[in-house]
Backbone as CSV, one residue per row, in Angstrom:
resi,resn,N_x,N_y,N_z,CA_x,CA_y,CA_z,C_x,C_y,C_z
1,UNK,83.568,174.922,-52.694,84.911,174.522,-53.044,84.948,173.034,-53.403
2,UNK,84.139,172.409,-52.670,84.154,170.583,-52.838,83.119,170.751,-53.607
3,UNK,82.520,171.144,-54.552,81.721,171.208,-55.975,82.679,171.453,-57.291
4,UNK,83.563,172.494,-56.575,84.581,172.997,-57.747,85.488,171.800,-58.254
5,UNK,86.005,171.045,-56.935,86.701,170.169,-57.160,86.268,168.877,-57.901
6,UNK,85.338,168.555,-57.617,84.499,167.598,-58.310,83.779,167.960,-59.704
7,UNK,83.924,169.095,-60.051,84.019,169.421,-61.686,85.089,169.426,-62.126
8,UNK,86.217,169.665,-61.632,87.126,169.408,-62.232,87.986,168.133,-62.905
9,UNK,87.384,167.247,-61.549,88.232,165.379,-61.899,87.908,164.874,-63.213
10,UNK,86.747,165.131,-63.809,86.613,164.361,-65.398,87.504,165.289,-66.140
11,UNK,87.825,166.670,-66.469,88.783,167.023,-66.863,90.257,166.933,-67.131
12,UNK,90.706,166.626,-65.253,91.920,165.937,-65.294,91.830,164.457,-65.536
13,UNK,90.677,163.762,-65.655,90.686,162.278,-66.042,91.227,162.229,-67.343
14,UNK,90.698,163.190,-68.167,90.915,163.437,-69.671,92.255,163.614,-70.181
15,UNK,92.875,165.101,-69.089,94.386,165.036,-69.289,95.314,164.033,-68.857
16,UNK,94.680,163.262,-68.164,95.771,161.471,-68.047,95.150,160.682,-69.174
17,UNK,94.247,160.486,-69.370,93.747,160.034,-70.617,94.738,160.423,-72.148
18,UNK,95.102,161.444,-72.050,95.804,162.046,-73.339,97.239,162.126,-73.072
19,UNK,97.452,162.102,-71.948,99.303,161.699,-71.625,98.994,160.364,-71.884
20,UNK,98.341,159.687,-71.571,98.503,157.803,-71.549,98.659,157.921,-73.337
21,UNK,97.664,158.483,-73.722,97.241,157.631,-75.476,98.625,158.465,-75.599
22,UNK,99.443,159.552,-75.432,100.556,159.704,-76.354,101.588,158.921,-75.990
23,UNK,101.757,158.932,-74.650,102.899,157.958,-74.341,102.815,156.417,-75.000
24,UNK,101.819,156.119,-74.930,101.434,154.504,-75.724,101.511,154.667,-76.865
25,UNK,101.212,155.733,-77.975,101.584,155.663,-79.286,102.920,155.999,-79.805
26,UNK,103.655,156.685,-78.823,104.971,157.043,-79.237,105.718,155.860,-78.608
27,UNK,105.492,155.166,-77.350,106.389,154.132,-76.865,106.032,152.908,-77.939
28,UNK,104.835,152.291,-79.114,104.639,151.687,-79.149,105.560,151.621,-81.130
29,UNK,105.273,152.782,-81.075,105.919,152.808,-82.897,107.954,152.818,-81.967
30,UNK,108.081,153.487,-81.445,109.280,153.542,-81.403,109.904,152.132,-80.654
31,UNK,109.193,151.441,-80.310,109.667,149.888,-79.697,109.789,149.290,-81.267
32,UNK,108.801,149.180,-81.692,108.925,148.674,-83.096,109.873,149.252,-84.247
33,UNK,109.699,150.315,-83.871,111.301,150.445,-85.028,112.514,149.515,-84.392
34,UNK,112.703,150.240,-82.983,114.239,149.145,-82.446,113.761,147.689,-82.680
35,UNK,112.795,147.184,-82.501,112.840,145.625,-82.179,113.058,145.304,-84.376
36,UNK,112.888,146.052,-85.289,113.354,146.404,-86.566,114.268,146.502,-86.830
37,UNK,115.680,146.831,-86.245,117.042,147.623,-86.678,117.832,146.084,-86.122
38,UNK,118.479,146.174,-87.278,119.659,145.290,-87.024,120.403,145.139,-86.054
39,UNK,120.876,144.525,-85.021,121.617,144.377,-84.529,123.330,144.679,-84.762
40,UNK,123.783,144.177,-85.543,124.983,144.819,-85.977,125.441,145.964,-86.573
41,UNK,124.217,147.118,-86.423,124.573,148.625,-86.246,125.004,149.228,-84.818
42,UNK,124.913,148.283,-83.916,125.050,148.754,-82.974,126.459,148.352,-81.874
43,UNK,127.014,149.167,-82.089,129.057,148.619,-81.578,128.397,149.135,-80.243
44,UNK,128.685,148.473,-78.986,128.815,148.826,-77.491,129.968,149.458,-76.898
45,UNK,131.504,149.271,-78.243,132.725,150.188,-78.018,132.504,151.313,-78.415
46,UNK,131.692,151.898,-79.109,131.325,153.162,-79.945,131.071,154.418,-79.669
47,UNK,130.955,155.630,-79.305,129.794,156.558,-79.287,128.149,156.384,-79.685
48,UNK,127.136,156.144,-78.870,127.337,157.035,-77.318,126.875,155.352,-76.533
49,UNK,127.545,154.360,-77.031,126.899,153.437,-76.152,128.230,152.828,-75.153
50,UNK,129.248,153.099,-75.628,130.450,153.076,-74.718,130.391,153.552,-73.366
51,UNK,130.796,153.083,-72.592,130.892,153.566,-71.499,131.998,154.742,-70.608
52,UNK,131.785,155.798,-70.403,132.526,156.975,-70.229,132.977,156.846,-68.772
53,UNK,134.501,157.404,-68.713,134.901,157.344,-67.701,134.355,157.800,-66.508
54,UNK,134.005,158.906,-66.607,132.671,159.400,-65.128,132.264,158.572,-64.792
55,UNK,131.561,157.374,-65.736,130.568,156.519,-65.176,131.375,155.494,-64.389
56,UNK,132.662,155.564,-64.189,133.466,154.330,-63.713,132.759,152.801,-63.801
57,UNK,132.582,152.754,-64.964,132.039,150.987,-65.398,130.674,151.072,-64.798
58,UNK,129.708,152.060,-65.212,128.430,151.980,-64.765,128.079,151.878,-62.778
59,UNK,129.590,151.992,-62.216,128.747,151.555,-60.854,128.665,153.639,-60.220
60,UNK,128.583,154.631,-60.960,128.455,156.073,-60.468,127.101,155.770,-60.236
61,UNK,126.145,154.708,-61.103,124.934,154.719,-61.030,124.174,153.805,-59.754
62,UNK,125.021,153.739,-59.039,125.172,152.950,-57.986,124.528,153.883,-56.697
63,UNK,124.913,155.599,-56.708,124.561,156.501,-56.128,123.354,157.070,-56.209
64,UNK,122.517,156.552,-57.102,121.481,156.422,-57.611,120.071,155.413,-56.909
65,UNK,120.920,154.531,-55.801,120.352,153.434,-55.424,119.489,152.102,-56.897
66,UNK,120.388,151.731,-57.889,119.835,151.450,-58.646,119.247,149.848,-58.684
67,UNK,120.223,149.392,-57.763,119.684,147.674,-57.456,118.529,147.630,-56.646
68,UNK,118.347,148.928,-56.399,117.005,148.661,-55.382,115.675,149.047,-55.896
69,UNK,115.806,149.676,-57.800,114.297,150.057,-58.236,114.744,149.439,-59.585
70,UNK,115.532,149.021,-60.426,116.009,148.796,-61.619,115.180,147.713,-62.072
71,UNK,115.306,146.395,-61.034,114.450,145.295,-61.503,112.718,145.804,-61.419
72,UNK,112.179,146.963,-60.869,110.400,146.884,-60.899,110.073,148.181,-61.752
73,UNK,111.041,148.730,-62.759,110.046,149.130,-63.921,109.991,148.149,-64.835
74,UNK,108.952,148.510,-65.833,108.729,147.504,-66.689,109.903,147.257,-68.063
75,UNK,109.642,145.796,-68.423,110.703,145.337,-69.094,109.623,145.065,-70.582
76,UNK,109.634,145.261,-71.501,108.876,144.780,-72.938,108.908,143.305,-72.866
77,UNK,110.035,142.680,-72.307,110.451,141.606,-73.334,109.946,140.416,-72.590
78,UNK,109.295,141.113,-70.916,108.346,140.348,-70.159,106.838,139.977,-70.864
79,UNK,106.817,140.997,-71.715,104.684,141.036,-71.849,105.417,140.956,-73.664
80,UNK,106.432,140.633,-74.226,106.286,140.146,-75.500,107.178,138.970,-75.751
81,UNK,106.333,138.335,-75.719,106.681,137.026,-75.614,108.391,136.671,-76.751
82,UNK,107.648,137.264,-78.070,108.809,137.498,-79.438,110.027,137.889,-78.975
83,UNK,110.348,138.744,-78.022,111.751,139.895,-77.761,112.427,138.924,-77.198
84,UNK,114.113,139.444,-77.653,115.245,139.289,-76.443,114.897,139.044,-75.345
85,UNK,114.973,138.291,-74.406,114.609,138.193,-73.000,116.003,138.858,-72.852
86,UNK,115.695,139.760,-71.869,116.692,140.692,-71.319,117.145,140.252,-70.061
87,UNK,117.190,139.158,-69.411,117.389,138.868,-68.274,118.567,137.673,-68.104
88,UNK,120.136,137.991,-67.530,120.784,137.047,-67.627,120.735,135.488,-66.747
89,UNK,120.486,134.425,-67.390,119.817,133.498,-66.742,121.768,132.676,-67.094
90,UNK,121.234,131.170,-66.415,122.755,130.209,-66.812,123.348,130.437,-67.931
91,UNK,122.446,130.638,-68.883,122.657,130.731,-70.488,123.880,131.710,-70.488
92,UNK,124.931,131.920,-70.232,126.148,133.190,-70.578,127.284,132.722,-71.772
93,UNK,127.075,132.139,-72.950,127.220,131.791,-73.998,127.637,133.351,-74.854
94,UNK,128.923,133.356,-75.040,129.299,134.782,-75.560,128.217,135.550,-76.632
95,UNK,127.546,134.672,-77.412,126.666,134.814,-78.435,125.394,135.791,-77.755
96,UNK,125.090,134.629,-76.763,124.107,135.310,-75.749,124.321,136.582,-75.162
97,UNK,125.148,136.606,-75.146,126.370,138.039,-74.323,125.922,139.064,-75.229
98,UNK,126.255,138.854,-76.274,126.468,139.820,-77.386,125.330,140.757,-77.733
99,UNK,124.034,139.237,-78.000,123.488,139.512,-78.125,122.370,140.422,-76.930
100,UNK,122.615,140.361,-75.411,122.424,140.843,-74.727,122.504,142.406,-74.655
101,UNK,123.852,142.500,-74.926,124.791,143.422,-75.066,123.668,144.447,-75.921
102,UNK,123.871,144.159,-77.190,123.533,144.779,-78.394,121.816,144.928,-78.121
103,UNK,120.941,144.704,-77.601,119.977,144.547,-76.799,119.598,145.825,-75.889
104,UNK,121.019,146.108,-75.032,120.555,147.345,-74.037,120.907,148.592,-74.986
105,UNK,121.870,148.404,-76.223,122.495,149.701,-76.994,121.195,150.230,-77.541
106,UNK,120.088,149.125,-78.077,118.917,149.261,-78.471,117.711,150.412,-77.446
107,UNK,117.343,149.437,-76.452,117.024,150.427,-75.771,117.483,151.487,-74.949
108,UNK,118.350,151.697,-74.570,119.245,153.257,-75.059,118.323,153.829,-76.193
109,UNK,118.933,153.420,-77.508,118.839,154.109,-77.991,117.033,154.557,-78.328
110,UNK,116.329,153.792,-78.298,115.098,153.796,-78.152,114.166,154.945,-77.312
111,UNK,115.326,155.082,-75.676,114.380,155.884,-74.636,115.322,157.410,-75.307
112,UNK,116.551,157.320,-75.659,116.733,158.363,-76.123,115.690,159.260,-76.994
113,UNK,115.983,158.408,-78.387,114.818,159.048,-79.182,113.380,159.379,-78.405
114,UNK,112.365,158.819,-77.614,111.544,159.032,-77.446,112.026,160.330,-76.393
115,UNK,112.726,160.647,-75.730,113.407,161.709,-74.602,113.544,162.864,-75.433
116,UNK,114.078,162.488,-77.182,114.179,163.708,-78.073,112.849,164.175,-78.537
117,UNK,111.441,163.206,-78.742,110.308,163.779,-79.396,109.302,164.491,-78.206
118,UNK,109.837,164.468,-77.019,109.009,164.922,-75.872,108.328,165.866,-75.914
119,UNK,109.209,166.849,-76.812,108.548,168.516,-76.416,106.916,168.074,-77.973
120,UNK,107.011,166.982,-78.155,105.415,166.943,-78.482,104.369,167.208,-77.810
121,UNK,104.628,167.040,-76.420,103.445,166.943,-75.198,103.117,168.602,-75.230
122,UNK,104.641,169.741,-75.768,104.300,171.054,-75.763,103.210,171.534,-76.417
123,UNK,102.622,170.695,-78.030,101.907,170.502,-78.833,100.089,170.331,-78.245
124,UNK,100.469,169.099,-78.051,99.180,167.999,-77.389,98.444,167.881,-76.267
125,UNK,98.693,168.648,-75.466,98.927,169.047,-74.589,98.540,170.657,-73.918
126,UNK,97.264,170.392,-73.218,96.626,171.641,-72.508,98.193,172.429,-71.955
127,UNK,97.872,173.807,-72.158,98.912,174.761,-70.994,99.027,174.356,-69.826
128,UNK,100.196,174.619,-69.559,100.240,174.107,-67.894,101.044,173.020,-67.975
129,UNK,99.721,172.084,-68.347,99.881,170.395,-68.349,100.716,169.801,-69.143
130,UNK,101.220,170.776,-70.062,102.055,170.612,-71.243,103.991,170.136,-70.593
131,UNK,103.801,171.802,-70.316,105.493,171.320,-69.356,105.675,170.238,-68.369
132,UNK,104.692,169.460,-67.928,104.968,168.925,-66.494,104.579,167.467,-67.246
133,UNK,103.293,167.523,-68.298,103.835,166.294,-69.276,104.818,166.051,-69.432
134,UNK,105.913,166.985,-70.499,107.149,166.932,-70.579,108.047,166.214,-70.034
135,UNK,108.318,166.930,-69.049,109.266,166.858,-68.008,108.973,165.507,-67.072
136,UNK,108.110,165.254,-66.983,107.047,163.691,-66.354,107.896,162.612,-67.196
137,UNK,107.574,162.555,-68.680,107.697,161.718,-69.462,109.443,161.748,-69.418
138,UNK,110.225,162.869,-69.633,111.176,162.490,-69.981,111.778,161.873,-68.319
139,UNK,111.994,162.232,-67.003,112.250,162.094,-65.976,111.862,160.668,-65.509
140,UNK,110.608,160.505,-65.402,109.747,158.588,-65.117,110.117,158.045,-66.331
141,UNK,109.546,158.832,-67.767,109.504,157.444,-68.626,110.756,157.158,-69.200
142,UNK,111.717,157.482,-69.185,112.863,157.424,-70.336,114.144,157.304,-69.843
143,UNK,114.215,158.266,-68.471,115.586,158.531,-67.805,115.840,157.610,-67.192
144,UNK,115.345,156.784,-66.499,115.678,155.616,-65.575,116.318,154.590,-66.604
145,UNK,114.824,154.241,-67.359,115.290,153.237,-68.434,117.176,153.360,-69.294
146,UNK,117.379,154.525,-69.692,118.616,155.110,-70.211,119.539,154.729,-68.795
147,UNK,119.548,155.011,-67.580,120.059,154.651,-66.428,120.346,153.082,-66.420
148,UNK,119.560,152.468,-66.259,119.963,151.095,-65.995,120.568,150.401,-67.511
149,UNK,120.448,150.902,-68.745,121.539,150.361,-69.655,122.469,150.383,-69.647
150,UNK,122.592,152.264,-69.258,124.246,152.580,-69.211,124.735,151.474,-67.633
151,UNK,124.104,150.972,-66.819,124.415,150.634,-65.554,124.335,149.073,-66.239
152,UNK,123.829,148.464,-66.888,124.090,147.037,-67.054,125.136,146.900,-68.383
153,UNK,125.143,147.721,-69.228,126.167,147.296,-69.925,127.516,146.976,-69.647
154,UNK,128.038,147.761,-69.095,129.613,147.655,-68.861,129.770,145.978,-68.002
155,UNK,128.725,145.650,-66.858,128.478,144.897,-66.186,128.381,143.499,-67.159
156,UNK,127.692,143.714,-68.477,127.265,142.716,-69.232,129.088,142.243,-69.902
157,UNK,129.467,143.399,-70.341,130.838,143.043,-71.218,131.923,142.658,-70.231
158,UNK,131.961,143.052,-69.496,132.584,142.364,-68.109,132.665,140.562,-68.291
159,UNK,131.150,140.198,-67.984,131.170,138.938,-67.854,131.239,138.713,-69.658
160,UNK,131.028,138.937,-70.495,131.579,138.291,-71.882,132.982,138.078,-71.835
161,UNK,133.947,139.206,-71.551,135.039,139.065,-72.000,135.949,138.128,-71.020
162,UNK,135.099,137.619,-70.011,135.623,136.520,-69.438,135.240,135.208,-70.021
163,UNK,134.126,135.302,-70.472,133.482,133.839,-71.106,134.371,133.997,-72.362
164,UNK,135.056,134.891,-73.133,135.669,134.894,-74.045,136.948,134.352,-73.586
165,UNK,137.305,134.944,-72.802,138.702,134.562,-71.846,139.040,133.107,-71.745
166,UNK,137.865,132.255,-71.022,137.581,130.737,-70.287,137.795,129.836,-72.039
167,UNK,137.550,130.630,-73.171,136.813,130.326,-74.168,138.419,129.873,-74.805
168,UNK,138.987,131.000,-74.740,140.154,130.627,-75.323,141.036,130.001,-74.397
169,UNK,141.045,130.286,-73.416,141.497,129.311,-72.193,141.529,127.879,-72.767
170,UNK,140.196,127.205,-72.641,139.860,126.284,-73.116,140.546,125.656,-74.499
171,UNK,140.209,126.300,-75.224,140.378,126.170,-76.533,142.009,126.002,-76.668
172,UNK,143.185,126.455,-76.230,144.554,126.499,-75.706,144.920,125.170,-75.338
173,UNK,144.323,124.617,-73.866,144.201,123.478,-73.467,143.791,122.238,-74.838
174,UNK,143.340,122.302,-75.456,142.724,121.684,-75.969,143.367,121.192,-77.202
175,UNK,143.993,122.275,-77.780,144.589,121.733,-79.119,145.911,122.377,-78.823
């Protein structure tokens, strides 16, 4: 039995080997299209990046325990130097906002699409290993990520439309 098993591990080395190379070629063209697409295709009042009442302003995702795993998956814009830094620092400059904003609609829309090409793994993918690829990829790789946008956006326009607020505040005072 401990012979059987030990013929088997280079096999399953192989089938993580071939989930890795697809997940890396599909996460890597489809980052590059979004980090490609304009920004001003993307309204945050709109369908489907609006925020829906169920979600009561992103905090349903709260039940989720999301402040407690959100910050340790990985972020792109850490290991590419080029990207949006996705992380709100002093900088809250409505521009910055916006552009923040328009930032998470992106990846949304990004883990979506890759959540829609999944049933490739049905393809690529030994029997068996095929569905639980699947279902792996869309569940770890995509769903969380889609989770914490819908959970930081509303959070993000929140604080804009106050810096917009202070903005004209200001601006009132002023002249």
């Amino acid at each position: 039995m401990f012979v059987r098993l030990l013929l088997e591990i280079p096999a399953f080395f192989g089938i993580v080997l071939r989930f890795g190379l697809i997940c890396a070629v599909m996460g890597v063209i489809n980052f590059c299209i979004g980090e490609s697409m304009p920004r001003k295709n993307f309204d945050y009042h709109a369908f489907p990046y609006r925020t829906f009442s169920w979600e009561k302003g992103g905090m349903i995702y709260q039940k989720l325990r999301i402040q407690k795993w959100k910050d340790r998956v990985p972020d792109m814009s850490r290991y590419m130097p080029k990207t949006f830094r996705k992380k709100l620092t002093i900088m809250r400059s409505p521009d910055f906002l916006e552009g923040l904003i328009a930032e998470t609609c992106v990846a949304e829309m990004v883990h979506w699409v890759l959540t829609l090409l999944s049933p490739i793994f049905l393809i690529l993918m030994p029997r068996v290993w095929n569905w639980i690829s699947m279902v792996l990829y869309v569940l770890v790789g995509n769903l969380p990520f889609i989770i914490i946008q819908r959970y930081n956006r509303p959070r993000l326009v929140m604080i804009l439309e106050r810096q917009l607020a202070l903005e004209r505040q200001k601006a009132r005072a002023e002249g």
